[in-house]
N, C-alpha and C positions, 0 to 999 in steps of 0.2 A: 300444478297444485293450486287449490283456490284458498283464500283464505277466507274466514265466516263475514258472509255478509251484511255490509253494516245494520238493514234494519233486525238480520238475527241480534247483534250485538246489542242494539237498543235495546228491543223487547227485551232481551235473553237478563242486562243488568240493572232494568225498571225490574224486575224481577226480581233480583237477587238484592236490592237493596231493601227490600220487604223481608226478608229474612233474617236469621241471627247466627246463624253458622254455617262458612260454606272455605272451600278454596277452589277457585276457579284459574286455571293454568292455562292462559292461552299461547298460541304459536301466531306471530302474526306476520315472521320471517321463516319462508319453509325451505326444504331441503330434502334430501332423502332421507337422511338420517331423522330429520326433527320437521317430522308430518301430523303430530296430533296434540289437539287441544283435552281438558281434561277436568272434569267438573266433578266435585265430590261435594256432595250434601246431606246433611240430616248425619252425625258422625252417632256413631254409638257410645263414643265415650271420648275423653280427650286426654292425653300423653304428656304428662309436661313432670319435666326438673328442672329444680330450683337451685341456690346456691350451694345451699347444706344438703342436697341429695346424693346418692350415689351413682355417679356418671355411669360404673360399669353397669348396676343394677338398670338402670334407665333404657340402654344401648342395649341390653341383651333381653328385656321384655318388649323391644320394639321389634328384634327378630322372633320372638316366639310368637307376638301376632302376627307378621309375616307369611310366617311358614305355617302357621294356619289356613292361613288361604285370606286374610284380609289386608285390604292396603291403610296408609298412612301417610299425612299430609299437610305440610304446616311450615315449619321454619326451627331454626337454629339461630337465636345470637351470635354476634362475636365472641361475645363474652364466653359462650360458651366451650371455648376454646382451653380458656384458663382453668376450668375444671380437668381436661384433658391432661395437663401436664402439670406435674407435684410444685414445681418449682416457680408457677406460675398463679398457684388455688389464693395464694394471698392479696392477691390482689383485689377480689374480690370482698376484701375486710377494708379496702379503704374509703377515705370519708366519701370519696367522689364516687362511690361505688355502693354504696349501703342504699342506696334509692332502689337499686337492685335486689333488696333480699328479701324481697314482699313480691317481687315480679317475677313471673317465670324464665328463665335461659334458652328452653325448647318446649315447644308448644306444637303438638302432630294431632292431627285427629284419625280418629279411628273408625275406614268405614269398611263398608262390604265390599263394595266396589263403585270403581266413579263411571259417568257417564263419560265416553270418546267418542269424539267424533277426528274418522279420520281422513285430512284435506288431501291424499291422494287419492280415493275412493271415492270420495262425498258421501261415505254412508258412517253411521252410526255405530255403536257396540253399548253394551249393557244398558241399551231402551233404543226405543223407536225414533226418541227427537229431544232435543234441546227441549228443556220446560220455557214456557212463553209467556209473558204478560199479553192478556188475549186482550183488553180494551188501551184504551190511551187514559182512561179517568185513575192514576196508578197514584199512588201515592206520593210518586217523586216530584221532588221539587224541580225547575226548570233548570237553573241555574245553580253559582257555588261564588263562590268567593277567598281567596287568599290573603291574606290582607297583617299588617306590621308582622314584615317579612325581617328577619335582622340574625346577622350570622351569630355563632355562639362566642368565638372570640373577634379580635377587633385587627381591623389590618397590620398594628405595630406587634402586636403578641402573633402571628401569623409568621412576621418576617423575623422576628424571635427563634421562633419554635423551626423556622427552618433551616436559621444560621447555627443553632445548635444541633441539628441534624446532618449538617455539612462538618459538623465542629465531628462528631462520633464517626462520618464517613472516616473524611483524614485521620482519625485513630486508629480506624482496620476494624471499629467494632460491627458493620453492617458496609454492604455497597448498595443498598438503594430502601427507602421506607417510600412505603405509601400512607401519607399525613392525608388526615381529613378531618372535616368541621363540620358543622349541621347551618342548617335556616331552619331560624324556629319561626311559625308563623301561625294566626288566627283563622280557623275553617270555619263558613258556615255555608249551609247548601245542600247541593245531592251530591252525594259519593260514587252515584254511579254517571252523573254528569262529568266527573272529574277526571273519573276512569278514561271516559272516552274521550274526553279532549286532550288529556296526557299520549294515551293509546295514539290518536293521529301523528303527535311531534313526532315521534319514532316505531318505526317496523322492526321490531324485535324479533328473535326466537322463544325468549323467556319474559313473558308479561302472564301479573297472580294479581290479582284480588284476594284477598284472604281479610274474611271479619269473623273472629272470636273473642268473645268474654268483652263485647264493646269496643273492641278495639279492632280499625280497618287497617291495611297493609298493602299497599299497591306499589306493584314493580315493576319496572321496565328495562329487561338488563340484557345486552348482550353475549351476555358469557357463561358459557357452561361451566360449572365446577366438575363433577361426575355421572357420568352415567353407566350402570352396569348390570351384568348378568351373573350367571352364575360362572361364567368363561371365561371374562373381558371387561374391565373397566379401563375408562377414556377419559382424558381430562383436556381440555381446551382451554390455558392460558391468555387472556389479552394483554399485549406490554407493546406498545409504538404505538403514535397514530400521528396523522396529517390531515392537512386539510383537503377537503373536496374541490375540484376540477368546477367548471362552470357548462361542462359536455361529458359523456359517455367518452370520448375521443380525450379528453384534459384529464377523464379521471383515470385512467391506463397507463397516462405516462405519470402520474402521481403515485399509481400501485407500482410501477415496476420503481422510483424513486425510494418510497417507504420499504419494499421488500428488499432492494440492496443499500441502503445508509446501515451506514455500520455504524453507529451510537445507536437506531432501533433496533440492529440486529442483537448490539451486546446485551440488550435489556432484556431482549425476549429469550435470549440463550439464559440471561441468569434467572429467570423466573421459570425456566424449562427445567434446566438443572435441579431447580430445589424440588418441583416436583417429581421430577424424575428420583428422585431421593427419597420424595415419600412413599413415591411406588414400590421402590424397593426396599422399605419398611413396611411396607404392608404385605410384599409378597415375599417376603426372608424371612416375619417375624418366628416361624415357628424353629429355623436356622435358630437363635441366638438362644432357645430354648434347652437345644439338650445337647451332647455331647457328637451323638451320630450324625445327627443332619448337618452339626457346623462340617463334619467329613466330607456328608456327601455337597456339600455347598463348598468347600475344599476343591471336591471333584468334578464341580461343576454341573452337579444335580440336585434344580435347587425346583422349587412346589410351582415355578413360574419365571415369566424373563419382562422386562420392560422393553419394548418399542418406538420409537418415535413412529407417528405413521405420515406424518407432514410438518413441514419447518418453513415459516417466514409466507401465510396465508397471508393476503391481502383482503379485507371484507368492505364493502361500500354502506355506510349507513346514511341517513339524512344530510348530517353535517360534516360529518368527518368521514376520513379512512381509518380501518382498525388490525392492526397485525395481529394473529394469533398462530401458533401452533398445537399440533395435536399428539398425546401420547397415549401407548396403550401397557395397559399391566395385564399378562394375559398367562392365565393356570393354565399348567403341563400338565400337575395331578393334584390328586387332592388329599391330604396327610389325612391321617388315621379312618379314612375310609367313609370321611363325615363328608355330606350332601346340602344335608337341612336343618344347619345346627351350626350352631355363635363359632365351630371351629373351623369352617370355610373361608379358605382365604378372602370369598369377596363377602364374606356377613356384611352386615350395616354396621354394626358394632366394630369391626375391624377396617373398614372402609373410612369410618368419621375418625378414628382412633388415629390410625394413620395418616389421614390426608387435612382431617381440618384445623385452622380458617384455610381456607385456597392462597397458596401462597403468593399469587399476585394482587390480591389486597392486605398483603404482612410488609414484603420486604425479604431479603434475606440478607445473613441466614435468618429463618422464621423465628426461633426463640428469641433470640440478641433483639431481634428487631422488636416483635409483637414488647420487649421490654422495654426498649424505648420509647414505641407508641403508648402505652401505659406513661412514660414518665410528660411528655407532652402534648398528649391529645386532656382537653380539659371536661368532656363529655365521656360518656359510654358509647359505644356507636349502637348495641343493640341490633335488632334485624338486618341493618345495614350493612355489608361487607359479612354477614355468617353467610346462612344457605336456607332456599326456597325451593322446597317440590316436592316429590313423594316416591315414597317404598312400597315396591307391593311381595307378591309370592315369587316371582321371578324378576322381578325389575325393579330399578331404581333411579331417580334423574334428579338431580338438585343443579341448581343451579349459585353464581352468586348475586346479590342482590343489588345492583347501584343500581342510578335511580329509582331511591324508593323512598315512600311516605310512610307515615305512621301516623294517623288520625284515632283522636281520643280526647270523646268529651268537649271539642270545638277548638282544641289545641292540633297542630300539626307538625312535624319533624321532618325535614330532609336533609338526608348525608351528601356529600361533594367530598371526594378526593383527588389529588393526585399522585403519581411516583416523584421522590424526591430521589434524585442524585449527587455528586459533587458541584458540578458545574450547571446547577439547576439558578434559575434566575428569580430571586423573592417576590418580586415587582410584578414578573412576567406570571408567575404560580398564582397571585394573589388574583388579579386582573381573568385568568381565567375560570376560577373559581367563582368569579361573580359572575363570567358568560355561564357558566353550566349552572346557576341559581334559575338560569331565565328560561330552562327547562319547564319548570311551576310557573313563573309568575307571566311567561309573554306564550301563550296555547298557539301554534299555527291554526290561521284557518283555511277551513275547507276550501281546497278548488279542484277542478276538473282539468282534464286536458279536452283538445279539442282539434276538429277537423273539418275548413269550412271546403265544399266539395261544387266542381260545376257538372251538374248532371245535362248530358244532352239527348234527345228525341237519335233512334237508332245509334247512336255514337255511347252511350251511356256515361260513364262518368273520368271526366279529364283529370290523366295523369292518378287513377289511382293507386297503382303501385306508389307511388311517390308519397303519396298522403298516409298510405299505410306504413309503410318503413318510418317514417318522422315520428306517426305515433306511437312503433314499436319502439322506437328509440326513447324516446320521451319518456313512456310508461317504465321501462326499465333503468335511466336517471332515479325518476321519482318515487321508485318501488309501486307502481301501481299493477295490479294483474291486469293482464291483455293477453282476450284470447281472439288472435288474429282470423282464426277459422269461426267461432260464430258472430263476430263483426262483419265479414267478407257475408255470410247466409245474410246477415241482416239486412246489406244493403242489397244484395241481391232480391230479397225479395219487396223493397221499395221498389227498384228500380225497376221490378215488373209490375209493380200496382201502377207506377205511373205511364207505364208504356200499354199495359192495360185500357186506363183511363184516355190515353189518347186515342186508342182506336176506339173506345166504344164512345167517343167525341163525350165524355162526360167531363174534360179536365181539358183546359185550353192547350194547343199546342205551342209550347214554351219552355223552355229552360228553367229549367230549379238548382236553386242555392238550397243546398243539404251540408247542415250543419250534425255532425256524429260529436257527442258529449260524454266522453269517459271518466266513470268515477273512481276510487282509488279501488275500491272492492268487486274492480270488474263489470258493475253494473255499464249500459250504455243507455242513450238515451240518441235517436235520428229524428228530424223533423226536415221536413223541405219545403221552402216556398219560392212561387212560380217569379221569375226575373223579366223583364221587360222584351215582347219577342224583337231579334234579335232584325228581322227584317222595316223596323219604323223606320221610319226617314229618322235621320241625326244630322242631317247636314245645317241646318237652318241655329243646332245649337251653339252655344259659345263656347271657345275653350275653356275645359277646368282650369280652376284654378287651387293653387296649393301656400303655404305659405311654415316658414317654421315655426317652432313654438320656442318661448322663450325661456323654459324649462329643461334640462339637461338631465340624461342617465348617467347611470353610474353603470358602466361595463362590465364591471365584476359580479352586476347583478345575474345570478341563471337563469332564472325567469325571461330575461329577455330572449335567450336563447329557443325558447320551448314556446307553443303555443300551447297556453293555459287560461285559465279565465281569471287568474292572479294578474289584472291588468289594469288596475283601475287609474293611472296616469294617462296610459292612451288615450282609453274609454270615455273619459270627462275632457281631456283634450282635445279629441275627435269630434265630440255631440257641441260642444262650444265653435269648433270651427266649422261645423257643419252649417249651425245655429248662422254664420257668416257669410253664407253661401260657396264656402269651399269645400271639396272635394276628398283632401285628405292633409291631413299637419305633419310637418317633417320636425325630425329630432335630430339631436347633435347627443354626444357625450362629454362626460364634463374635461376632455383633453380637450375637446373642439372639433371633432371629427364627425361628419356624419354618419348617418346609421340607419333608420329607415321611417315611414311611415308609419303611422297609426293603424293601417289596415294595409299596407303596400310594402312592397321592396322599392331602393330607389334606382335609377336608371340617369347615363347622363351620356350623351354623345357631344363630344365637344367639336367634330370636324365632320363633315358629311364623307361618308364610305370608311367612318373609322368604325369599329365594332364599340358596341356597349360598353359603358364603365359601370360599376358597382361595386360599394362596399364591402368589406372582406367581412368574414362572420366577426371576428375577433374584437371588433370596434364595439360588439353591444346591439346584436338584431338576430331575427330570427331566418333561418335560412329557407326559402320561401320556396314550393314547389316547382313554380313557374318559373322562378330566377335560376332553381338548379336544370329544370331545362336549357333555356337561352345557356349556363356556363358552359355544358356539357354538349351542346351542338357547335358551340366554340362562337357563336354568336356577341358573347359577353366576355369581360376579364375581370378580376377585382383590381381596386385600386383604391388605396386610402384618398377618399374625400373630405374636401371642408368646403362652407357655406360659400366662400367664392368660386368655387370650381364648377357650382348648380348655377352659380346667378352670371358668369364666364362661359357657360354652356352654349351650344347652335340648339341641342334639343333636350328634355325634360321629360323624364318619362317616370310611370309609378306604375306597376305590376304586380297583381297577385293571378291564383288560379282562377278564379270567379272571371272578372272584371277583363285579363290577357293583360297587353301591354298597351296602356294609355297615356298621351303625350299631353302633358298637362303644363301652363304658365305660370313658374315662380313669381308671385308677390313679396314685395317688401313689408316688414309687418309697418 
């Protein structure tokens, strides 16, 4: 499955940011389950309650457009929550809450039907094509800005607010809250410039742009709230996460780590439970109703049964790892004979009624909790932590919202939470909530992976099995699509232009350096230029020479591990010591260990008829086509190096696929 390609995404939101109403849903983490993006424009009217509205009234004209055959699209506050429950509506009367009652709680728009496109197919539904900005002269502006970024409380009210959260655990009134804060910050720019640069930091399933009534909404969240049919509704909780591996191979043994600790396990079990509890308040409610059905619920015949259908998922995202599990509520039958109408167990109305806020941004238990969070969260959260997506005639998907902005009027808002526990650490919660601020304020940039290739005259190109597994691995670290079948066509058919070009003597007989450029959205990009033929005289040259650089890695960097074009220390390294007539700069890490070349693996024979030494990946290098040859013919062995061990050496050698194995003279710097 491919996900929409970056310049569709340009054009598609230089587009949309010329508009005044729209919610655009994309997938940009796919799945079988969760394969389509989903665009709704131009709404015919828009859906919203306020504080002093009526929740039920609200919830049951949202299924009667429904079951008309139109969908709906937009968001839910937290807030919205407290209307749902009697003992909760007062809240909404407080001082810290009255900014609210001029603002809507739920805002859906109301359209015919949205544009899908769907990424297992690559075709389209309800039109022919994404609407496009056809020129580049568009109105958006280039750039954006963020700027006096400042949380809403301050680090000491932080460790406050979470020693009295530990103060309420030890009472037995709650076992875990999820405490959050916002960054309030100044915007000016393009909104759709923002989009897409947030959009890169993370590969999500559930990423919305959403602008109504002036106000934009952009979210990057990976977690489903619900999705459902008229059969089956599914909830996907996330509670654990760890950090990411530096390898495909580091992040495996970190997944099976997070999937059995048991502090992530307890957390994800008590956020499981609570939902599992509203499931079955959603699907018992008409049980508590009359006197027969509590029999037949007695007897064990009840309108539905709750499922767990997976426990203790390990998911890889950019920075972290994230545990979730999945459960299903699924109708046996359907009381009094109703199909299409607010008495269905899975309505919308009876869906929000029982399941929302998601209870792994509450706490449990949810009520106790969501009370607490009222007494010290010092903001509303608003959008943040309710639900994002849309209802139609037979379907419905929300998700919930973290990582999300709220743009209005040159003012900006972002939510950061965490789950607090007993044994949660103030210091340690605070400190992270400043790493997840830098979501907004520090954008990754754009790089590529990369694949530099020796193509030879009848021989074709060396060790390409090899160069293709690195990039498949690579691209699946970094979440980038690779589709290894029309990569392999591609070079396939360079590699007969140029075999082409040498029989009809239109292209010198020589070896080409084919460099293959993969982008995260599957694009590739091949070029080759011709290398020096291979039969010159070399004898008369001087040895290379090599020499280290006085600058040190950090090993825990992943980047090092991957060839990508996130390399600009080598890069300027390399053209500097080129600039000096050397060949290639060797690095150290900052334990003192070696590691490898700017363009080379390093090589070191310390006794004549001993086999090769070389660096273990582990030290902080990329593990080099040509080097996994030599290990694997048993030619080579690893061995932790230091700078004395090259300059103690009988031989010195640097190796990539291009170049082979070249014996080159350590300089002193």
């Amino acid at each position: 499955m491919k996900p929409l390609h970056d310049t569709t995404i340009h054009n598609l939101t230089s587009l949309l940011e010329q508009e005044d109403n729209f919610v655009f849903l994309e997938s940009s983490r796919l799945s079988k389950e969760n394969h389509q993006s989903f665009l709704f424009r131009k709404p015919s009217a828009h859906l919203c309650c306020h504080p002093g509205d009526s929740v039920s009234d609200f919830l049951h004209q949202v299924d009667q457009i429904r079951y008309q055959g139109q969908y709906l699209a937009g968001w839910l506050a937290y807030e919205f929550g407290y209307l749902l429950e009697p003992c909760l509506r007062h809240f909404l009367c407080n001082r810290l809450y009255n900014k609210l009652c001029n603002r809507p709680l739920a805002m859906l728009g109301v359209y015919d039907a949205p544009l899908i496109f769907d990424h297992a197919t690559g075709l389209f539904r309800n039109g022919t094509d994404w609407p496009m900005q056809e020129e580049k002269k568009s109105r958006e502006r280039s750039s954006y800005s963020c700027t006096d970024v400042t949380t809403t409380i301050t680090r000491q009210e932080y460790i406050q607010a979470l020693q009295a959260i530990q103060e309420y655990i030890r009472a037995g009134d709650t076992y875990q809250v999820n405490f959050t804060l916002h960054y309030d910050f100044s915007f000016q720019g393009s909104v759709a410039v923002l989009y897409r640069a947030l959009r890169r930091n993370q590969s999500v399933a559930y990423t919305a742009w959403i602008r109504q009534n002036g106000q934009d909404i952009l979210s990057f969240s990976p977690e489903l709230f619900f999705t459902a049919d008229e059969q089956r509704v599914r909830v996907r909780p996330m509670k654990g996460t760890m950090s990411r591996g530096r390898t495909n191979a580091e992040d495996r043994v970190h997944q099976h780590q997070l999937r059995t600790d048991p502090k992530n396990q307890s957390e994800n079990v008590m956020i499981v439970d609570l939902l599992r509890n509203d499931l079955g308040r959603l699907l018992y409610a008409d049980e508590q109703e009359n006197e027969q059905e509590n029999e037949q619920k007695r007897q064990g015949k009840t309108q539905g049964r709750v499922e767990p259908h997976s426990l203790f998922d390990v998911e890889i995202y950019e920075s972290l790892l994230q545990m979730t599990s999945t459960v299903d509520g699924i109708v046996d039958r359907v009381v009094k004979g109703a199909t299409r109408d607010a008495d269905h167990p899975l309505s919308f109305q009876r869906l929000i009624q029982a399941l929302f806020p998601c209870g792994s941004v509450t706490g449990a238990p949810k009520i106790r909790t969501m009370e607490i969070i009222h007494e010290l969260e010092k903001q509303p959260r608003g959008v943040y932590c309710g639900a994002i997506g849309y209802t139609g005639p037979d379907q419905s998907c929300f998700n919930v919202p973290i990582r999300t902005l709220e743009l209005h009027k040159g003012q900006g808002r972002m939510g950061i939470g965490s789950g607090i526990i007993a044994d949660s650490d103030a210091e340690a919660e605070w400190e992270e909530c400043l790493l997840k601020g830098t979501f907004l304020t520090k954008s990754k940039a754009e790089f590529q992976l990369i694949e530099t290739m020796l193509w030879q005259p009848e021989q074709g190109y060396f060790l390409l099995e090899y160069h293709l597994e690195r990039l498949q691995d690579a691209a699946h670290y970094f979440h980038f699509y690779c589709d290894l079948k029309e990569i392999s066509q591609a070079l396939d058919r360079i590699s007969a232009e140029l075999s082409e070009g040498i029989r009809k003597k239109t292209c010198a007989y020589r070896q080409q350096r084919v460099r293959l450029l993969l982008h995260r959205d599957g694009h590739h990009e091949i070029r080759s230029v011709a290398l020096p033929d291979p039969s010159e005289n070399v004898s008369q040259q001087k040895p290379a020479k090599v020499l280290f650089s006085l600058e040190q890695v950090e090993c825990h960097d992943p980047y090092l591990f991957h060839k990508t074009t996130q390399r600009q220390l080598y890069n300027d390294a390399f053209h500097q010591a080129k600039k000096q007539g050397y060949v290639d700069i060797l690095f150290t890490n900052t334990a003192g260990e070696v590691t490898e070349g700017a363009i080379s693996n390093i090589f070191i024979r310390s006794q004549k008829n001993e086999p090769l030494v070389t660096p273990p990946v582990h030290c902080g290098l990329l593990a080099g086509t040509y080097r996994r040859m030599l290990l694997e013919q048993g030619r080579a062995v690893e061995r932790v190096l230091r700078r004395e061990d090259l300059f103690a050496a009988e031989e010195v050698y640097l190796a990539n696929s291009v170049r082979g194995l070249v014996p080159v003279q350590l300089c002193k710097n």
